[in-house]
N, C-alpha and C positions, 0 to 999 in steps of 0.2 A: 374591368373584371369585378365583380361582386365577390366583395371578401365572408369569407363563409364563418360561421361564430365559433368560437372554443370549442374541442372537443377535448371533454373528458379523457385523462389519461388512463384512469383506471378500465373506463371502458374500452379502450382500443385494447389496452391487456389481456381483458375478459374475449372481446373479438378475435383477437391473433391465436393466441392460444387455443383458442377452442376451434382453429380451423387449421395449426399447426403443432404437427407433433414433433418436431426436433426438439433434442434434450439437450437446453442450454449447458453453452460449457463456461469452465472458469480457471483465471490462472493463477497462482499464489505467487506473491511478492510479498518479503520478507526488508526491510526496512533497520539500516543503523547497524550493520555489523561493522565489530562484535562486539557494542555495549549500545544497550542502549539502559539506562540508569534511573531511577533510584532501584535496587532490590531489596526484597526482604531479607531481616535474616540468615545467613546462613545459607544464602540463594549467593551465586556470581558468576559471569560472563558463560563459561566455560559450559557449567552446569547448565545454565540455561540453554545454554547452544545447544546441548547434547539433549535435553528433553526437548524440545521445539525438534529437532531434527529425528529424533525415535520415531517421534509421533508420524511425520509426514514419513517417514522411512517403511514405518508398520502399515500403514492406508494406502503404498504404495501412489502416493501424491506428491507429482515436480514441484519445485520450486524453485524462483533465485531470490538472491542475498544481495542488498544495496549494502556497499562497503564507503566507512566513513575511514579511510586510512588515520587519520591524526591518533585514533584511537587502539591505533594495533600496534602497542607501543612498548609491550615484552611479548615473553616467551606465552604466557596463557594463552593474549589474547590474539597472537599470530596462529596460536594452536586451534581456537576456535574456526579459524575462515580454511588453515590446513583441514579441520574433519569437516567441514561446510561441503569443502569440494571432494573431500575422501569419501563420500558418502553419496555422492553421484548429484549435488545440489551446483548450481550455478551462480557465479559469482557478479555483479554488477559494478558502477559508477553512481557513489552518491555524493563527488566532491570528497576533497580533504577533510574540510571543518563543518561543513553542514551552515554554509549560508545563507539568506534571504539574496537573491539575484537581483532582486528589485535594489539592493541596498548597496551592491560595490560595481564596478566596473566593468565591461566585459573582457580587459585585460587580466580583471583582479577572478574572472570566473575563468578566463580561460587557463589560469596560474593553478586553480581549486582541480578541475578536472585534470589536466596533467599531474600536478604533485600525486596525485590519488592510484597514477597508474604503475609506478613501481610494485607496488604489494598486488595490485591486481595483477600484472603479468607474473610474479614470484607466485602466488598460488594459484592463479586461474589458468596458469601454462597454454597450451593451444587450446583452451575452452573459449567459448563464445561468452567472450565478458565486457565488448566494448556495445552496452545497454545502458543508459543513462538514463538515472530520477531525480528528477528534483527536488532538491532539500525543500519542505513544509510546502511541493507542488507550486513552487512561486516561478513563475516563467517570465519575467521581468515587470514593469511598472506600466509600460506601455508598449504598441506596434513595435515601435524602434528598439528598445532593450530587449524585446522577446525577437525580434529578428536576428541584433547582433549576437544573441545568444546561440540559437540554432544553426548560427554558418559557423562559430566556435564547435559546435559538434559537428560539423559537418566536418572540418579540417582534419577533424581527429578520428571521422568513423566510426562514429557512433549511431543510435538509435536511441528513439526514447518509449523508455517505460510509462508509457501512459497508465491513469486510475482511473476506472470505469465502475467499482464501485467499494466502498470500505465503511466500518462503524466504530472508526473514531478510536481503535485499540488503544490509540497513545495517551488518551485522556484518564483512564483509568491505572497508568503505573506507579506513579503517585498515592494514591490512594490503594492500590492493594499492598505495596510497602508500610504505607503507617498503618494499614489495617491487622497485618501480620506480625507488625513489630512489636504492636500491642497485645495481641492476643486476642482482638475482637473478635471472634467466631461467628456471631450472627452479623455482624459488618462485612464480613469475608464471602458469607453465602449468598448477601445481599448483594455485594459486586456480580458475583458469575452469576445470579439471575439476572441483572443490570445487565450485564457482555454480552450472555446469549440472547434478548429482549435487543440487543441493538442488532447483533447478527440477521435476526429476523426480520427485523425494520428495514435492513439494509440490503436484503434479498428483494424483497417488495420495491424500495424504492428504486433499485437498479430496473429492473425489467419491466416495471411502469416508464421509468423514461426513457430506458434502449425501446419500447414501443412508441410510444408518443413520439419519440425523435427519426426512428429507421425502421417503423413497423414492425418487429423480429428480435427475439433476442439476438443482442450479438454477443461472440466470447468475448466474457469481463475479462479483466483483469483488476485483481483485489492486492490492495494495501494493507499488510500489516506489519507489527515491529517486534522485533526481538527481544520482546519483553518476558520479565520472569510471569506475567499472567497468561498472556498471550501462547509462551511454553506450555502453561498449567493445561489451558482451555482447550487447544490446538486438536483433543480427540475429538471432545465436541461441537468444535468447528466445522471439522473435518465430516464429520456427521449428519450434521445441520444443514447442510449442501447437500450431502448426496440423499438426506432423506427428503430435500422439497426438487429434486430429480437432476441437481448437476452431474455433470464428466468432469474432472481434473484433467487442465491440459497444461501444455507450455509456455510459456511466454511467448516464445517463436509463435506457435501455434494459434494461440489467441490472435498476435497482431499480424496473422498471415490473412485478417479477413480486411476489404474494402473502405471499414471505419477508420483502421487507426493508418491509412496509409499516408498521412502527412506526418504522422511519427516516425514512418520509416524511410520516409524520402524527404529529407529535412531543406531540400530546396523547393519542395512547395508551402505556402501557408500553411502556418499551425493549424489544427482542426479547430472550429470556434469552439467559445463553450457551451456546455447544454443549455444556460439560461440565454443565452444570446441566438442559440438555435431553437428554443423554444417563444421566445419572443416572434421570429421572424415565421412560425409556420402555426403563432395564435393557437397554443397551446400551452396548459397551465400541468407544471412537472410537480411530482408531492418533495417533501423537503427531509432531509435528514439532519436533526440536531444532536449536536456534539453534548455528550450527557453531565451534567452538571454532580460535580461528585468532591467540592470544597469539604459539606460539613461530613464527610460521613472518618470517621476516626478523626475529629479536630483535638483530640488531646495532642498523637502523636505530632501535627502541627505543628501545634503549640510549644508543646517543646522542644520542637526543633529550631524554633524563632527566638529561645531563649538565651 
């Protein structure tokens, strides 16, 4: 068979779209409840939850919440995942401690996902909460560790949260904390043009490779973290989506399409990943880099090293 050359991702984009009018949908995942850490100032757990959650509450936009149990460990911060679900949002499995899979056991992962489900069944009650994400998206080392992993959720009935596309929220908390601690103001405006610049970048890069890969948007499903920025931004996230033509859907909803079905039937093969399914069908996918945001407030740093 004559193997046919590269095509262009961007133009299969510019082709699909211009011959289909379905309005991509997308689904919000919420990552690290309920801390995820450093905060500025005068910012903490609670508060944060409670602006992150207005925001999607006002937009009328679902979401669910990946819960790191180890860390719901008083009254606050059980209170945060209590209005998580008071508030009509759903609650997930993201492990006890938030490990690298690749890095312990699959006795020592199947130990993380159970310990994890006491606080999920006390606040997710008959909610549909047995959804699982993997801590830093690490699905083991190889074949073997990524299989014995998935027959660990299998036993336990789960499904997994797959990411279909995100712009890096986690990189940026760090740096909006020193930048707020300080009082950098022109550092602080310069981040949330940085955040929404990746948002953008990151809308593009999903639907060039949901093309290139399956012809078609398919419903994402987006990553982000319960961060005091992510809190801040979350209107104009929310925004930013429905003004380049998204629908807010479910989780359920997103992975009730054909893509993600070896996430929800965990006894078949993991779905490959995009570069290994872009390899094999000789197509070159554009790249999203993780933004680089060491020097911006290096006082605070600095004296925190001290």
């Amino acid at each position: 068979m004559r193997r046919l050359p590269p095509v262009s991702a961007g133009a299969l984009l510019l082709a699909s779209c211009a011959t289909t009018p379905h309005q991509p949908e997308i689904a919000i995942t919420i990552d690290d409840l309920p801390v995820h850490s450093p905060y500025p100032p005068g910012d903490n757990p609670l508060g944060v939850s409670r602006q992150m959650s207005a925001a999607l509450k006002a937009a009328h936009v679902p979401a669910t919440g990946f819960v790191n149990a180890v860390n719901a460990k008083d009254a606050e911060t059980m209170q945060v995942l209590r209005e998580w679900r008071a508030a009509g949002f759903v609650l997930g499995n993201h492990t006890w401690s938030h490990p690298h899979l690749s890095q312990i056991s699959a006795e020592q992962f199947e130990q993380e996902v159970t310990r994890d489900e006491p606080v999920l069944a006390e606040v997710g009650g008959r909610s549909d909460w047995r959804w699982f994400r993997y801590p830093y998206l690490d699905e083991g080392k190889d074949e073997v560790q990524r299989a014995a992993g998935r027959q660990v959720l299998v036993r336990h009935g789960y499904r997994v949260a797959d990411v279909t596309t995100t712009f890096s929220d986690w990189a940026f908390t760090g740096a909006w904390a020193q930048c707020n601690e300080v009082g950098n103001r022109a550092a602080v405006a310069r981040l949330e043009r940085m955040y929404l610049g990746g948002v953008r970048a990151s809308i593009r890069v999903a639907r060039v490779t949901a093309h290139a890969l399956y012809g078609r948007d398919i419903p994402y499903v987006l990553l982000m973290h319960v961060s005091a920025m992510s809190a801040r931004m979350m209107p104009e996230v929310i925004k930013l989506y429905r003004d380049s033509g998204f629908r807010f859907v479910t989780l359920p909803q997103a992975e009730s399409d054909p893509v993600y079905r070896p996430d929800i039937d965990l006894s078949l093969p993991g779905r490959p990943p995009d570069w290994k399914l872009a390899q094999e069908r000789s197509v070159t996918l554009p790249t999203f880099n993780d933004p680089k945001l060491d020097a911006i407030c290096p006082q605070a740093a600095a004296a925190k090293s001290r």
